[in-house]
C-alpha positions in Angstrom: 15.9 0.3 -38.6 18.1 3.6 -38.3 20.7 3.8 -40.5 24.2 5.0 -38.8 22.7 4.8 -34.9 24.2 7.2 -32.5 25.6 5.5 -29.3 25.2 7.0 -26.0 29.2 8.9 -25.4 28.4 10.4 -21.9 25.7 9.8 -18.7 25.3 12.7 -16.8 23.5 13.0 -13.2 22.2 16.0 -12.3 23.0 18.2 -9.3 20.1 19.3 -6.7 20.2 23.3 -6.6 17.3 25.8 -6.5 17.1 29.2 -8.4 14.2 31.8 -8.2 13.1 32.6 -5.0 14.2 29.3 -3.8 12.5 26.5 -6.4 14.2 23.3 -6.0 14.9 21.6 -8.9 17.7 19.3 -10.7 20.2 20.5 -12.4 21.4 18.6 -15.5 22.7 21.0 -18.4 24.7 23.8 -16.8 26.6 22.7 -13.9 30.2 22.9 -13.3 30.6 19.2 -14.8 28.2 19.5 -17.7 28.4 23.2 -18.8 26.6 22.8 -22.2 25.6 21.0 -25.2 25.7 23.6 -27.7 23.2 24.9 -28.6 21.8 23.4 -25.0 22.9 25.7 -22.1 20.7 24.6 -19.1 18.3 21.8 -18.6 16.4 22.3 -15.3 14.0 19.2 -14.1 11.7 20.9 -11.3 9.4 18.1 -9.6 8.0 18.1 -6.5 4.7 17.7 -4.4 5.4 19.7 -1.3 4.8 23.4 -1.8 7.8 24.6 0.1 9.9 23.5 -2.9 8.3 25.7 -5.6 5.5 28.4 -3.5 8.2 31.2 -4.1 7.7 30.7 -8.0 10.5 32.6 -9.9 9.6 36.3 -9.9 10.8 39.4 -12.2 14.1 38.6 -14.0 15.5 39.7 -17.1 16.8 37.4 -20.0 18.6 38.4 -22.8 20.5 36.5 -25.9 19.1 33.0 -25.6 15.5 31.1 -25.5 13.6 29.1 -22.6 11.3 26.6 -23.4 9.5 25.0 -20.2 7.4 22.2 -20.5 4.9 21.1 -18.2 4.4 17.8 -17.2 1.8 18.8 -14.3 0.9 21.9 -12.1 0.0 25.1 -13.3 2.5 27.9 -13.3 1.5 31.7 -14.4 3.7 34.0 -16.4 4.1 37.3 -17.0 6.8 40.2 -18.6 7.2 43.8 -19.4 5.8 43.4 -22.8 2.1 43.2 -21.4 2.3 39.5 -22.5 0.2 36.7 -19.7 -0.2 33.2 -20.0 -0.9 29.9 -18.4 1.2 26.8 -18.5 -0.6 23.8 -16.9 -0.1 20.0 -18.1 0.8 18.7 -21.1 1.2 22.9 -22.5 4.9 23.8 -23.5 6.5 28.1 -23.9 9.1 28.6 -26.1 10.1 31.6 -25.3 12.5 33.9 -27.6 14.0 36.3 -25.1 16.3 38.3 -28.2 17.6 41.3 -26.5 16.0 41.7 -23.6 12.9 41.0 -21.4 11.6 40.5 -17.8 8.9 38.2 -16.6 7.8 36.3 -13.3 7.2 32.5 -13.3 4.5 31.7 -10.2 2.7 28.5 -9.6 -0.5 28.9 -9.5 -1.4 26.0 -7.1 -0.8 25.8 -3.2 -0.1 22.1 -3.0 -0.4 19.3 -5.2 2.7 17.7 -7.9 4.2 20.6 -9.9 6.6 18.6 -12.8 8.2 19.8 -15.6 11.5 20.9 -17.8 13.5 24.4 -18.7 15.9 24.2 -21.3 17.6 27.1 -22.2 18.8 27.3 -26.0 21.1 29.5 -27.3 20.6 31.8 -30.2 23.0 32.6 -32.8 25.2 36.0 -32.9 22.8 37.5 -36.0 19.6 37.4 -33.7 20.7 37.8 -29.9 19.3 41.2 -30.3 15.8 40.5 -32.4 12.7 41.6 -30.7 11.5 38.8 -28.5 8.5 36.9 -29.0 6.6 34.1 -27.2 5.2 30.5 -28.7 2.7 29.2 -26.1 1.1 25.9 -27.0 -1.8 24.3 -25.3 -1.4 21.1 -24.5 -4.4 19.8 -27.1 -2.1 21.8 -29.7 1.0 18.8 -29.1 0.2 16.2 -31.6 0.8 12.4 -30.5 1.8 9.7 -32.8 1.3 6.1 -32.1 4.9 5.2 -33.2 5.6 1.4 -32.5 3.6 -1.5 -30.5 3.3 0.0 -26.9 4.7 3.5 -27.8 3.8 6.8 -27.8 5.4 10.6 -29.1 4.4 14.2 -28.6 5.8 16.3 -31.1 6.7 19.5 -29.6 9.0 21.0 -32.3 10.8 19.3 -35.4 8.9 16.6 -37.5 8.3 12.3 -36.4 6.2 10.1 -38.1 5.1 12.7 -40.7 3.8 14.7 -38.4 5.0 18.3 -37.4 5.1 19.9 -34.2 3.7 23.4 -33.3 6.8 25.1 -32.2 7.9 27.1 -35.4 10.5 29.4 -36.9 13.6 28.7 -34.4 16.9 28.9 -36.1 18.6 26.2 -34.9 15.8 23.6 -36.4 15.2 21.9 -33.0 13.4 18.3 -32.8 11.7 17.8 -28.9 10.0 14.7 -28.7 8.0 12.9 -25.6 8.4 9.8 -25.4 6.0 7.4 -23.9 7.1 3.7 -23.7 5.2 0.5 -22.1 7.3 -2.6 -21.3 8.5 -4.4 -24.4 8.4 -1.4 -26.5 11.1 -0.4 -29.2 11.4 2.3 -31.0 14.1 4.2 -33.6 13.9 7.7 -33.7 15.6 9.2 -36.8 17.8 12.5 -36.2 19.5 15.0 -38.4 23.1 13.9 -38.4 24.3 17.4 -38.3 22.7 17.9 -34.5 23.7 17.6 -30.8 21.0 15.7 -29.4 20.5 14.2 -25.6 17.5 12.2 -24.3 16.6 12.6 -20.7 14.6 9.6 -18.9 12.4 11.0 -16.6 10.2 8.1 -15.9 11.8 4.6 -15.5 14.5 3.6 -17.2 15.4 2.3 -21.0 17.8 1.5 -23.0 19.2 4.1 -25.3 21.7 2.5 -27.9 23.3 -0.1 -26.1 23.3 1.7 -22.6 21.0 1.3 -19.9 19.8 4.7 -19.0 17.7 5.1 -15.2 15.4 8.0 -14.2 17.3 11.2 -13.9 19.8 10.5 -15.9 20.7 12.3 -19.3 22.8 10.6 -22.1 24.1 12.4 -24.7 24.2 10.8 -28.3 27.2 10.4 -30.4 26.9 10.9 -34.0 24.7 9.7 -36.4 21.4 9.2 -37.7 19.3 8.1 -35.1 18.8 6.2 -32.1 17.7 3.2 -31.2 15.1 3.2 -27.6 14.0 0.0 -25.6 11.6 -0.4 -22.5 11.4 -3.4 -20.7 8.9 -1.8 -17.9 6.9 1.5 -18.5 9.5 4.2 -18.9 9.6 7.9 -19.9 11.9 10.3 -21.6 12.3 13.9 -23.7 14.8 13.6 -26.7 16.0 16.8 -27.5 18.3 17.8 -30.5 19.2 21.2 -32.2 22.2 22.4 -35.0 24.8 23.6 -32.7 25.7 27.2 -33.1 30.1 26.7 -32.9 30.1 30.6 -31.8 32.1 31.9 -28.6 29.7 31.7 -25.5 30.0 34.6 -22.7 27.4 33.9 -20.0 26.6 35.8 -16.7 23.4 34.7 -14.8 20.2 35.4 -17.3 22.6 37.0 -20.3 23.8 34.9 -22.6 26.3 36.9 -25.4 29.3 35.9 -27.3 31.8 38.5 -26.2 32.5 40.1 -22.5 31.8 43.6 -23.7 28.4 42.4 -24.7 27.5 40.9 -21.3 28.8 44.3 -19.6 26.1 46.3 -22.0 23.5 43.5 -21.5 24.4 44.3 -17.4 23.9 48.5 -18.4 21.0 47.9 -20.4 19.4 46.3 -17.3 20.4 48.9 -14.8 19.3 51.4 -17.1 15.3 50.4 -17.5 16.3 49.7 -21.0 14.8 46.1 -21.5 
């Protein structure tokens, strides 16, 4: 059993909104409520089967100071940027993407109609590399190991270490630990996770019990400290578990730049302007 197990301190809904050229998603990291989890600055659910809510795709738009990591749960979505850089995401695949100081790329679906399901988290980087060349991990979805973790339970290992068994996201300062979980009814499962670390699970599928509190689909609980956490199904359920070493540095954000001063945002808006991405 974990030693020291986190309780859930906070449940958060999200907030329906869209962004791109009109995507509709759910908002659950980065509304006026929930503003962040540092190092956790947006967590975006998009799902939906009817094209109209995701045909527009997000097109040409810069980022600068932080990292997205999207994660596909189905559809296929195409992406592009400045840097010559193309790649696929279709199920199961994940893109961390390390935007440094400064790129702009397109996010289309490349579908017409069918379910198109999956996360963006945005992570912040730390003052000492918002300005490091930016750099892409894309990971196939045959690349995600999965461990058979308990009776009835499943995990991908996306980044960070379960079971003994690393995932393929590397090199990201602030040590993250993304898990999928998979749980069938009657499963059980503890999770261990650095004590130092913010850390949130998200159900997307069903509900669970996280802790001691029940936790339904859409909902995200955040996790107190500790040294892991304690997950119960008693029907099918589904959820990402997400944890990262908080940064404790000022935050100065302004649509797709994410600094630590005002000044810096004002250059990041120059630098733009200028073609200088």
């Amino acid at each position: 059993m974990t030693t020291s197990p986190r309780r859930v301190t906070r449940l958060v809904h999200g907030q329906p909104t869209s962004d791109g050229a009109g995507v509709k998603l759910n908002r659950v990291i980065g509304t006026q409520g929930f503003t962040m989890l540092d190092p956790f600055l947006m967590l975006d659910e998009f799902r939906s089967d009817q094209a109209g809510d995701y045909i527009a795709g997000f097109p040409s738009h810069p980022h600068r100071g932080f990292e997205t990591v999207t994660y596909m749960l189905a559809g296929r979505m195409r992406h592009a940027d400045n840097q010559g850089n193309r790649g696929l995401l279709t199920a199961g695949s994940v893109q961390w993407m390390t935007a440094g100081r400064g790129i702009v790329h397109s996010e289309m679906p490349e579908q017409e109609d069918g379910l198109m399901w999956g996360f963006q988290l945005w992570v912040n980087l730390p003052a000492h590399e918002k300005m490091r060349a930016p750099r892409y991990q894309d990971i196939a979805p045959e690349a995600v190991p999965e461990v058979a973790a308990a009776a009835g339970a499943t995990v991908r290992v996306i980044a960070g270490t379960f079971g003994g068994v690393e995932g393929p996201v590397q090199g990201i300062t602030t040590a993250p630990l993304y898990l999928d979980l998979h749980l069938d009814g009657g499963a059980a499962l503890d999770v261990p996770l650095p004590a130092a670390h913010s850390a949130f699970a998200y159900v997307y599928a069903g509900d669970a019990t996280i802790g001691s509190e029940r936790v339904q689909r859409g909902q995200l609980a955040v996790l107190g400290e500790g040294g892991g956490v304690q997950i119960a199904a008693d029907a099918p359920a589904r959820m990402i578990l997400v944890a990262a070493r908080p940064l404790h540095e000022p935050v100065a954000k302004y649509g797709p730049f994410v600094m630590n001063t005002q000044d810096e945002i004002m250059q990041a808006v120059r630098d733009y302007r200028d073609g200088r991405f």
